[in-house]
NUDREN-781141 format. One line per 3 residues: their letters; for each residue x, y, z of N, C-alpha, C. Coordinates in steps of 0.02 Angstrom, whole numbers, plus 50000, padded with zeros to 5 digits. Atoms other than C-alpha are relative to their C-alpha. Last residue first. Example, Ala and Ser with C-alpha at 12.3 -4.5 7.8 and 13.67 -1.06 7.14 Angstrom:
REM residues 2
SA) 49958:49941:49997:50684:49947:50357:49961:50055:50037  50045:49941:50000:50615:49775:50390:50045:50060:50000
REM end
This chain:
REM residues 279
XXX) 49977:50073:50005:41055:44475:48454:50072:49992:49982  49952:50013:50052:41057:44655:48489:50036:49925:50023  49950:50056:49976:40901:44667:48615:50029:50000:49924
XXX) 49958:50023:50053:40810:44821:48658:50049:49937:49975  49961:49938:50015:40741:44860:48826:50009:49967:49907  50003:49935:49984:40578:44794:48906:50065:50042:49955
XXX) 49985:50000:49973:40563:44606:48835:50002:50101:50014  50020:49943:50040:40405:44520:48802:50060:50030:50028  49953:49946:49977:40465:44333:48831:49993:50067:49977
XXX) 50046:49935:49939:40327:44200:48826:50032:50066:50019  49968:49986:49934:40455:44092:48751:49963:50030:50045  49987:50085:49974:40374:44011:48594:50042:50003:50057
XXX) 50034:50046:49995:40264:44170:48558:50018:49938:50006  50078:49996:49955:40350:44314:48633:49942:49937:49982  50005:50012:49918:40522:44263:48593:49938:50011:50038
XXX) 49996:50085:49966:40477:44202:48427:50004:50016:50067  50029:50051:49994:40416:44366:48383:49993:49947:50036  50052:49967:49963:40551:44480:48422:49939:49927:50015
XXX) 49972:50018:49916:40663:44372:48349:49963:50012:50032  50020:50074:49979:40559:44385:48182:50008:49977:50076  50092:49980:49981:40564:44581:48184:50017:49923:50010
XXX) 50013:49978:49920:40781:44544:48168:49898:50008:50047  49987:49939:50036:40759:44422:48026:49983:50049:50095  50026:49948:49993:40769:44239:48070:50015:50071:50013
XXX) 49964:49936:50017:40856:44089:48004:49970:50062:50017  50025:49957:50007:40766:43924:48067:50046:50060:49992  49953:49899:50000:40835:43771:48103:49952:50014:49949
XXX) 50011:49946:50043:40716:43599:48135:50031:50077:50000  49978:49945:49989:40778:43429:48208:49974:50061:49957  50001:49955:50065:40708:43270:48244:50007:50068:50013
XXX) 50044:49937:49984:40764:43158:48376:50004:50037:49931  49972:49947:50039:40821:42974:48331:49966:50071:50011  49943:50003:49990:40823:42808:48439:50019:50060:49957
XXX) 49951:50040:49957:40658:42761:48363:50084:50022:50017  49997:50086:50051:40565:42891:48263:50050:49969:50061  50063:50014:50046:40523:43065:48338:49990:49942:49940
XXX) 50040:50044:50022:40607:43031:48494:49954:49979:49942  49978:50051:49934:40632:43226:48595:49963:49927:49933  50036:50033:49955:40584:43345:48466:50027:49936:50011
XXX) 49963:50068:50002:40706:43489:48424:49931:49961:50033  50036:50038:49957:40685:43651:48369:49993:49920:50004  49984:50065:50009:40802:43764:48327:49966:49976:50026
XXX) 50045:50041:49962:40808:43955:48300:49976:49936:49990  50024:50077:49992:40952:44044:48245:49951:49977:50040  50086:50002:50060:40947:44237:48230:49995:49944:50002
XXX) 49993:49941:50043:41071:44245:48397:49933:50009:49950  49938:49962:49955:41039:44087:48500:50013:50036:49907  49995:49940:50029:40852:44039:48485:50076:50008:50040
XXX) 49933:49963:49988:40836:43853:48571:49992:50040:49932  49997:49981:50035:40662:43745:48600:50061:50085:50000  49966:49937:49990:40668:43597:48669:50017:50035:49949
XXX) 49947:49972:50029:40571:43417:48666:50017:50084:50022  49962:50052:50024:40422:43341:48709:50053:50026:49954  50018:50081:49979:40322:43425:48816:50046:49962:49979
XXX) 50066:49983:49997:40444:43609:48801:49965:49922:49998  50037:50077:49996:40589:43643:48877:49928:50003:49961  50053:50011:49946:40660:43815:48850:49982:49940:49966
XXX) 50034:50051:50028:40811:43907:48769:49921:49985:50062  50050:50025:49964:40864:44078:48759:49972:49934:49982  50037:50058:49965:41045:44136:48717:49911:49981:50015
XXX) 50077:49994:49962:41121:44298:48641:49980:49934:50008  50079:50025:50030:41291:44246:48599:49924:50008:50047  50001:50007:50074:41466:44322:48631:49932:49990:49961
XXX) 49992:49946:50019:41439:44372:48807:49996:49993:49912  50066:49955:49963:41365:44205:48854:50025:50079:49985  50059:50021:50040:41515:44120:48763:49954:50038:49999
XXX) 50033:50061:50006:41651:44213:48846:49942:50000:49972  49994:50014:50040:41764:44362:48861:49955:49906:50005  49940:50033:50033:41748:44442:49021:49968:49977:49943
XXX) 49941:49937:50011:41625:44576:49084:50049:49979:49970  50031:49928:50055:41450:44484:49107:50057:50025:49988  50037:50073:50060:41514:44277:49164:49962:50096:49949
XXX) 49953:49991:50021:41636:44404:49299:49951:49955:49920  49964:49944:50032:41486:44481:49383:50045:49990:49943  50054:49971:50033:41420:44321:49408:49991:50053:49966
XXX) 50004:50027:50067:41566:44241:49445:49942:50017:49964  49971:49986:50038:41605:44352:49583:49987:49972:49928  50013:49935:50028:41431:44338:49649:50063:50028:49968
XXX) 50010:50022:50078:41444:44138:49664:50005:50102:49967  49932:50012:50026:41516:44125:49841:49997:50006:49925  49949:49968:49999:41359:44226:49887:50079:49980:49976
XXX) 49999:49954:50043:41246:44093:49847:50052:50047:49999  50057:49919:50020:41331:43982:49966:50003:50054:49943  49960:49930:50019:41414:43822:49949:49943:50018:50031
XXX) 50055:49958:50004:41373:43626:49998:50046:50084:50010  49998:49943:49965:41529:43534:49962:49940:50041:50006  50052:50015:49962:41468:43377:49855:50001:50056:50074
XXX) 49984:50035:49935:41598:43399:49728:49924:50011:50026  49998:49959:49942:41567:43445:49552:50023:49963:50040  49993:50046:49912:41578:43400:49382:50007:50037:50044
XXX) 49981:49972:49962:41493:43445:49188:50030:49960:50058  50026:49925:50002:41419:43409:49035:50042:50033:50043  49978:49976:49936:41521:43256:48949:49963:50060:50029
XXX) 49983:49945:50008:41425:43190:48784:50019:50006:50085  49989:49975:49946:41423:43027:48730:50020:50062:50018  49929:49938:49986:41359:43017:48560:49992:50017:50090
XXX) 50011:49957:49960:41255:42871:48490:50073:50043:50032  49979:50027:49963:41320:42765:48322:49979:50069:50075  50014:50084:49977:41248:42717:48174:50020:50017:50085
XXX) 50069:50038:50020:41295:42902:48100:50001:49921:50018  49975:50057:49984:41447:42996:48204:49936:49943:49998  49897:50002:50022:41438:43164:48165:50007:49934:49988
XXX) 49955:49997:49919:41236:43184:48178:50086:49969:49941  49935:49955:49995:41122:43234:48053:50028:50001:50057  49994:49973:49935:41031:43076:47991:50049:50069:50008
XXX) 49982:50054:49963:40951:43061:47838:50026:50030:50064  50034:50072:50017:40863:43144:47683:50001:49951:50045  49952:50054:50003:40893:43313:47764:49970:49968:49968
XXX) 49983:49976:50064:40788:43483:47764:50050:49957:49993  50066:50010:50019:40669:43410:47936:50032:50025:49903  50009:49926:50029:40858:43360:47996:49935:49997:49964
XXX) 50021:50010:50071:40866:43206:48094:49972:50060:49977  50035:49941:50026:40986:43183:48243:49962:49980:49915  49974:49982:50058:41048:43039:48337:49933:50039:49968
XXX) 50011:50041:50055:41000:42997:48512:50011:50031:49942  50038:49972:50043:41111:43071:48658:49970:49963:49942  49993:50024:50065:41204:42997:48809:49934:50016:49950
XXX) 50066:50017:50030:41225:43125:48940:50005:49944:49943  49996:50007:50087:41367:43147:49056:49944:49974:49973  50065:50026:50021:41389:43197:49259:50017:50020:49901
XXX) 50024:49982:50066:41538:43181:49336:49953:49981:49974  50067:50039:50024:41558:43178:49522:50008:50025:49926  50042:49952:50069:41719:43233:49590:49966:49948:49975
XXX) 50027:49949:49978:41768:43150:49779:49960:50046:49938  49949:49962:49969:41923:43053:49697:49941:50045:50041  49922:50031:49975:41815:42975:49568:50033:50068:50056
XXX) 49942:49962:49967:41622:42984:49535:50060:49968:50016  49947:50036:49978:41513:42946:49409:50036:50048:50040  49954:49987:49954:41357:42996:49347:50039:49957:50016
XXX) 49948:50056:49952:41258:42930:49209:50033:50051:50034  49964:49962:49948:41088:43033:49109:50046:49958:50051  49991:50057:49926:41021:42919:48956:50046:50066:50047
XXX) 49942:50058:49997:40931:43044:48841:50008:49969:50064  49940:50001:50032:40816:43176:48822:50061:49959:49983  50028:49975:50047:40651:43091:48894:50061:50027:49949
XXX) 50041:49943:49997:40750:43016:49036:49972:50016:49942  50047:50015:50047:40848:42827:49053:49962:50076:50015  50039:49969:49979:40979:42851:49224:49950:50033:49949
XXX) 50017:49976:50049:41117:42720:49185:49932:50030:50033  50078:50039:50037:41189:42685:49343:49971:50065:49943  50007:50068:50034:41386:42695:49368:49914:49991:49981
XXX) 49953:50003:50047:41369:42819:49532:50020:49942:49957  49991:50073:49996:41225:42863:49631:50056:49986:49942  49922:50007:49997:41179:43025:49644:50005:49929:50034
XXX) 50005:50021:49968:40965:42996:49570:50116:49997:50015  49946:50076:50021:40950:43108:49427:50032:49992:50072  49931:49994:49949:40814:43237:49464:50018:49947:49982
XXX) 50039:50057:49958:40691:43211:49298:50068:50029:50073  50057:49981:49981:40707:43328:49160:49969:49972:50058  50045:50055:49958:40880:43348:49142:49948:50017:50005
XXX) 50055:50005:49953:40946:43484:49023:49974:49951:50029  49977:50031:49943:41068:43446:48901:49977:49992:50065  49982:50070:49987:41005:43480:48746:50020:49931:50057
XXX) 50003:50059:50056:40953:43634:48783:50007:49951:50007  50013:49973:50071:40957:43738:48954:50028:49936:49945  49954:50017:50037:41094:43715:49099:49957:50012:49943
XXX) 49979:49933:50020:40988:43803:49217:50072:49987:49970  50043:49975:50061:40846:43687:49299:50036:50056:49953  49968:49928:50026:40976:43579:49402:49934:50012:49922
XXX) 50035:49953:50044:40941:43453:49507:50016:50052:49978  49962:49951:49990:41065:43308:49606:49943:50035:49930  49993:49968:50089:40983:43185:49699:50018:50069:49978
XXX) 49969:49903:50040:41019:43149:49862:49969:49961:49920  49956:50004:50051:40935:42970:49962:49991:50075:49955  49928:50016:49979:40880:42971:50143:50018:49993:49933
XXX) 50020:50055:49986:40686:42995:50087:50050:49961:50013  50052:50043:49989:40734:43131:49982:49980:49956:50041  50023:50067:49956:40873:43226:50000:49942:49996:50002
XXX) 50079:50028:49986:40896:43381:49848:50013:49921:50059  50000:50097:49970:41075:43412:49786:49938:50027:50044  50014:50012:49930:41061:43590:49670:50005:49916:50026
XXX) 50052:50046:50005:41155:43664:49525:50000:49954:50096  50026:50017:49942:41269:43797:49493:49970:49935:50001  50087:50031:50034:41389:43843:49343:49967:49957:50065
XXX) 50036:49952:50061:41555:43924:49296:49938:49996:50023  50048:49969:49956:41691:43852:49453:49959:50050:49933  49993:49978:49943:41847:43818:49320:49924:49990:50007
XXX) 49959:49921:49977:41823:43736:49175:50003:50036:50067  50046:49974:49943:41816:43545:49130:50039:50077:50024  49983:49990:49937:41945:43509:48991:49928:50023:50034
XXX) 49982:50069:49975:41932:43423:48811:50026:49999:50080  49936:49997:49984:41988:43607:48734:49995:49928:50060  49939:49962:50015:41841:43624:48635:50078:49971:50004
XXX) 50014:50057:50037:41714:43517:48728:50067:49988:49939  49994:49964:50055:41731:43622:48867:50025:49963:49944  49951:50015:50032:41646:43547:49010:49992:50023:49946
XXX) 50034:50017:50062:41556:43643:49134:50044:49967:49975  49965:49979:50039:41634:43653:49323:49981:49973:49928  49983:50049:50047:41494:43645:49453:50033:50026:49963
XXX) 49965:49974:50054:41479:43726:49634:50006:49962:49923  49924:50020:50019:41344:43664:49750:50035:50024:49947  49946:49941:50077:41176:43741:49823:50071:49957:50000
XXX) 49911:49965:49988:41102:43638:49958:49995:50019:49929  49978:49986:50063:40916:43559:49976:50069:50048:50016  49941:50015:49959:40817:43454:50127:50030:50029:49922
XXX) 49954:50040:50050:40640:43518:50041:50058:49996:50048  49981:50035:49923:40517:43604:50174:50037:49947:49978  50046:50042:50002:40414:43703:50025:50035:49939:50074
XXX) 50083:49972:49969:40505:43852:50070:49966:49955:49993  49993:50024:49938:40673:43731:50039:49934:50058:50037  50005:50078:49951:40601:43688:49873:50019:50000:50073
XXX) 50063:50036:50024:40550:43874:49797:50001:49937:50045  50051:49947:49963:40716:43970:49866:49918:49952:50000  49997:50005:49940:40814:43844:49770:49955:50017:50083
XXX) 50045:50071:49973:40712:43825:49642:50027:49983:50041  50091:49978:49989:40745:44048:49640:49965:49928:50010  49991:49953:49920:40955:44007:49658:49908:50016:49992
XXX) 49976:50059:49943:40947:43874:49517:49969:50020:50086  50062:50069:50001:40845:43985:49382:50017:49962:50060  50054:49992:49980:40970:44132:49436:49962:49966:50005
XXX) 50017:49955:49944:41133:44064:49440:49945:50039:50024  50029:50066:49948:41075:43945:49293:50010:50020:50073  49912:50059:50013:41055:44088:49186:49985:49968:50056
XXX) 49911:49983:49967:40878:44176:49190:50044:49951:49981  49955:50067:49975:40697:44179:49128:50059:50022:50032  49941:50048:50019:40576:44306:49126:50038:49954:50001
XXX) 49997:50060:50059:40388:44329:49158:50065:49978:49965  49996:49973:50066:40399:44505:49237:50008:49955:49941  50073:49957:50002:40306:44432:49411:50028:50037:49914
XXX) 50047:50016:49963:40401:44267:49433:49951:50053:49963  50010:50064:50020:40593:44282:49337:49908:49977:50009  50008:50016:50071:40622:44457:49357:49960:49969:49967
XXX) 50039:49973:50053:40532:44474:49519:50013:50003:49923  50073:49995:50001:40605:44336:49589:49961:50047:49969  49997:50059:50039:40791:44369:49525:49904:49976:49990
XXX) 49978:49967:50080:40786:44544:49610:49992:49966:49948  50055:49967:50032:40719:44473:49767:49996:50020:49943  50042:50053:50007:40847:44324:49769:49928:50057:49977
XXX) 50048:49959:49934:40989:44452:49737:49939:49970:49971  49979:50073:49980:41141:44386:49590:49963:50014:50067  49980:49984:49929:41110:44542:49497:49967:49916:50009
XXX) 50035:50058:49949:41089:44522:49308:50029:50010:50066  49964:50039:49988:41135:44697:49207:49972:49965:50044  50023:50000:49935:41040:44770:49078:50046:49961:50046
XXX) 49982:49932:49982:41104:44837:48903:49990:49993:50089  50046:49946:50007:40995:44721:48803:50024:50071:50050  49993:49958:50056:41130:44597:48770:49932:50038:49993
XXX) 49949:49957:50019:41160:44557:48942:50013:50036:49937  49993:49951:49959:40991:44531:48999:50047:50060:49992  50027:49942:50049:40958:44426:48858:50014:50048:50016
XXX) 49940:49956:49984:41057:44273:48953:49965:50061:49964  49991:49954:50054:40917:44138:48947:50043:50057:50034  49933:50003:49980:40866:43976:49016:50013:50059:49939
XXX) 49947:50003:50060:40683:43976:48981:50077:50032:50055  49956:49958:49980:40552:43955:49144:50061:50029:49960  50021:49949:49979:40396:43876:49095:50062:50065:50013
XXX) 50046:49998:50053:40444:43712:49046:49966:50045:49979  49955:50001:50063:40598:43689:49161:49956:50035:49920  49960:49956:50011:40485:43735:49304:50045:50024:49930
XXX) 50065:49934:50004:40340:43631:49272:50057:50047:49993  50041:49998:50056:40451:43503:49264:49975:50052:49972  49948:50020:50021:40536:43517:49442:49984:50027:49915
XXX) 49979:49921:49994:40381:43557:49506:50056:50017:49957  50087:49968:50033:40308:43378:49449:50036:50065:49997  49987:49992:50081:40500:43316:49491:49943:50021:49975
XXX) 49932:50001:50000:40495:43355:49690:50004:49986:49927  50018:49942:50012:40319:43309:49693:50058:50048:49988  50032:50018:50028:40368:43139:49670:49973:50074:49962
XXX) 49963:49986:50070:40510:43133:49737:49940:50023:49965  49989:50089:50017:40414:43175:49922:50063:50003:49915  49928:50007:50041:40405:43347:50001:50035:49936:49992
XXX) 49955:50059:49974:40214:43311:50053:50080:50023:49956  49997:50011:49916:40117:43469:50076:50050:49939:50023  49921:50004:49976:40175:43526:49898:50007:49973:50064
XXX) 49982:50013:49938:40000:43464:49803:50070:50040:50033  49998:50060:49954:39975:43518:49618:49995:50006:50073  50070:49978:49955:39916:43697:49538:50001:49927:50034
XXX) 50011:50063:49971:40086:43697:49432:49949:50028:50064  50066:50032:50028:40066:43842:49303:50008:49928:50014  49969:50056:50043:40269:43890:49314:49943:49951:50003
XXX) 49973:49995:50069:40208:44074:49350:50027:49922:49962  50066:49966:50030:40038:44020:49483:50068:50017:49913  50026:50035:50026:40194:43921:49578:49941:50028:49922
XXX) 49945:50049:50064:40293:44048:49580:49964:49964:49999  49974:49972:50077:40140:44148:49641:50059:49977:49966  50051:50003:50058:40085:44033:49779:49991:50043:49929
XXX) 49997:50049:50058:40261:44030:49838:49961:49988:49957  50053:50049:50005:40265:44213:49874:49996:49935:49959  50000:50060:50042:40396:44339:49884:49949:49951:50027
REM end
């Protein structure tokens, strides 16, 4: 493994000599923008191994993406080779559903800077995606390209939540959101501040391919792109830009035919893939 080739796949040709914030969200960036959050693996018959070399060459030299156990665990690998102060921690998603946080599902990294953490994660995908490290600090509104990003913590659990700008359909007259005039708080996830190890994650990695859940149910790939994100789950494909009138993102679905999928994943994902995929 080689950093000058992750770097060379997420087409950042910057500085790393100083592990500052600065450079610390350039890479950051580059990553999200380059790297798609994607589960394909499992609906093409293949299975994801939770093994840093295995992940690297997926992700680096065969141009794929990964789930956030992989994307997390390879900018892991990436920032503390660059001489980053960085930990792995556990996170429990929220289920929007049933109005509960779920067990241990979902990774993401704490970063020290300059005596102050921030908490990064390139492997949550769409809407929700940070693009900036969000500074752990609790109560402050944290303003990003996607929305406002807040943490809070009680009892030792940190919750992190997004506030979102209202939707506008390109086959609408007006807005398409639930709750018109008025922004939508959305819950993503919480953790503790326990630094883990990869390895505590390989049951759930195994168990996120064999049980009954989302990521089994739906083919997945999203990815960042300048100004906004772009999400294919099953034949759906959605594209969203970040702002495109005051306080409102614009939205575009797409219905596509199995040859189409193909397509899109090679020209708005970069994704050629080797086996078969039953969206």
């Amino acid at each position: 493994m080689n950093i000058q080739e992750y770097f060379s796949r997420i087409s950042y040709d910057g500085s790393h000599k100083d592990a500052d914030l600065e450079t610390l969200t350039a890479i950051f960036q580059h990553h999200i923008q380059t790297i798609p959050f994607e589960n394909l693996s499992m609906h093409c018959g293949e299975s994801i191994y939770l093994d840093l070399e295995h992940i690297y060459n997926k992700i680096v030299r065969k141009k794929r993406g990964g789930w956030c156990l992989e994307n997390n665990y390879l900018l892991f690998w990436a920032l503390q080779t660059i001489g980053y102060d960085v930990c792995i921690l556990g996170s429990s998603s929220y289920n929007p559903a049933e109005g509960t946080y779920k067990a241990v599902d979902h990774v993401l990294l704490k970063v020290v800077v300059d005596s102050k953490a921030y908490i990064v994660d390139s492997g949550f995908g769409g809407t929700y995606q940070m693009w900036q490290p969000v500074l752990l600090v609790s109560g402050k509104d944290q303003p990003q390209v996607p929305g406002i990003f807040r943490l809070t913590e009680d009892n030792g659990i940190w919750y992190l939540e997004k506030t979102k700008r209202k939707h506008f359909g390109t086959d609408q007259s007006g807005p398409a959101t639930d709750t018109p005039g008025m922004k939508e708080i959305r819950k993503i996830c919480s953790f503790t501040l326990e630094p883990r190890d990869i390895n505590d994650f390989q049951e759930l990695n195994w168990k996120l391919q064999t049980s009954d859940n989302l990521l089994q149910k739906k083919s997945i790939c999203t990815l960042q792109t300048t100004d906004g994100v772009a999400n294919l789950v099953g034949w759906t494909f959605t594209e969203i830009k970040y702002s495109y009138v005051e306080d409102m993102d614009m939205v575009k679905i797409t219905t596509l035919t199995d040859e189409e999928v193909e397509k899109t994943l090679k020209d708005k994902f970069n994704i050629t893939l080797e086996n078969k995929l039953k969206p």
